[in-house]
N, C-alpha and C positions, 0 to 999 in steps of 0.2 A: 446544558448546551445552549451555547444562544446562535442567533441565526436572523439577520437580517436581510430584509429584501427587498429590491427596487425594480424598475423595470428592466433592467437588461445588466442591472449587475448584483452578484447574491454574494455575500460574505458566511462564512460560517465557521466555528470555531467547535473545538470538544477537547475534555478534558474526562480519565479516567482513572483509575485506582483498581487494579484487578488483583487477587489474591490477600484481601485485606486479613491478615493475620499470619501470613504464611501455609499455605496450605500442606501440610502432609502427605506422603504416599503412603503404600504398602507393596508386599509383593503379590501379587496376583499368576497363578501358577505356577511356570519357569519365568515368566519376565518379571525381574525388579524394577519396578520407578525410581525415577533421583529420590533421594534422602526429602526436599522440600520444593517448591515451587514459589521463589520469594516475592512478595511485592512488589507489584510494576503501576509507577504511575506516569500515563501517558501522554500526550498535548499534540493536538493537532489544529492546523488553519489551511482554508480552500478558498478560494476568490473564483467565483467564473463570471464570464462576460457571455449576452447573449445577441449575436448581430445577425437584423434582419435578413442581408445579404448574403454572408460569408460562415453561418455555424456560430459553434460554439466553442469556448474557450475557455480551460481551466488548469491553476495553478495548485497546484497543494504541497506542506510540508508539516511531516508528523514525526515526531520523537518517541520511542517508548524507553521504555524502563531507564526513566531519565534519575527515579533514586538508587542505580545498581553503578557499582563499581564496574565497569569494563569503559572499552573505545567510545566515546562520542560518533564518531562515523559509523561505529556499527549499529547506532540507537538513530540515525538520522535518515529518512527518506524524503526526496525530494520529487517532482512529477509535472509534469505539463500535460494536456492532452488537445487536441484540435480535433471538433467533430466539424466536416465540412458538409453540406445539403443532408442532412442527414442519416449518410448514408456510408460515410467513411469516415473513421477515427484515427487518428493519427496519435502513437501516445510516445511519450519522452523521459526519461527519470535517472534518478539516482538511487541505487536499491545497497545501503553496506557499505556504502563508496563505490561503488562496481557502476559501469550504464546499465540499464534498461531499457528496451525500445519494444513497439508492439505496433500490429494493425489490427484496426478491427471494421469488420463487413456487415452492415447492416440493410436486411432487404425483407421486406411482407414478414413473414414468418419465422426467420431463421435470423442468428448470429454466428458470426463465423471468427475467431481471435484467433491470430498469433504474435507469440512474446517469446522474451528472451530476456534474461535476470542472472544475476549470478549471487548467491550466498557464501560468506564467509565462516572459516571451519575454525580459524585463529582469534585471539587473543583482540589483534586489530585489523582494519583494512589493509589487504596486502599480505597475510600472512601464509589462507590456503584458501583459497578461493573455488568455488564449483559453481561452472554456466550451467546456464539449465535451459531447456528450452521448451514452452508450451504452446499447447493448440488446443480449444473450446470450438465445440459446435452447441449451439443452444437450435432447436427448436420448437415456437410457442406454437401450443392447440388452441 
């Protein structure tokens, strides 16, 4: 992973290789697993901007199982996200080809998210699509 740094603007890159050899399953009581879990290698790039005035500012876009036969769109995420005074985040994406959008609440002790993503059930973007919708409360002791 490399990762450079400046004062107010940070690059960082990553790159991975998960299930190196294909992993196998078994069945485990009544539930069977897939047959195998094939090799996924990954690549991902973030650039964020850090302004004294106005937050923070970042872009990302990651690919996975970029050696598997399927859609491109469904291997592709895209994201933006705007934190302003600290204290509110504003997020923006591409999840599968689908939008994504989310808020997040940031105050003393607590976080508070909500989002909205949608996952594809087909073949490629477009074919069966399911929105989803989330809410996160974190609170830190």
């Amino acid at each position: 992973i490399y990762r450079r740094d400046i004062k107010k603007h940070q690059l960082s890159a990553g790159l991975s290789w998960k299930n190196i050899g294909d992993m196998a399953y078994y069945q485990i009581g009544d539930y069977i697993t897939p047959d195998e879990d094939l090799a996924s290698v990954n690549l991902g790039l973030a650039y964020k901007y850090l302004s004294e005035n106005y937050g923070r500012y970042q872009i990302a876009i990651d690919a996975h199982s970029l050696n598997q036969d399927f859609s491109f769109t469904k291997k592709l995420n895209l994201g933006l996200g705007v934190l302003l005074k600290e204290s509110y985040e504003f997020l923006l994406g591409l999840h599968q080809g689908y939008l994504s959008a989310g808020v997040r609440l940031i105050s003393g002790n607590f976080n508070f998210e909500f989002s909205t993503w949608a996952e594809e059930y087909g073949m490629v973007a477009g074919d069966d699509p399911d929105r989803r919708v989330g809410l996160k409360y974190i609170y830190y002791f």
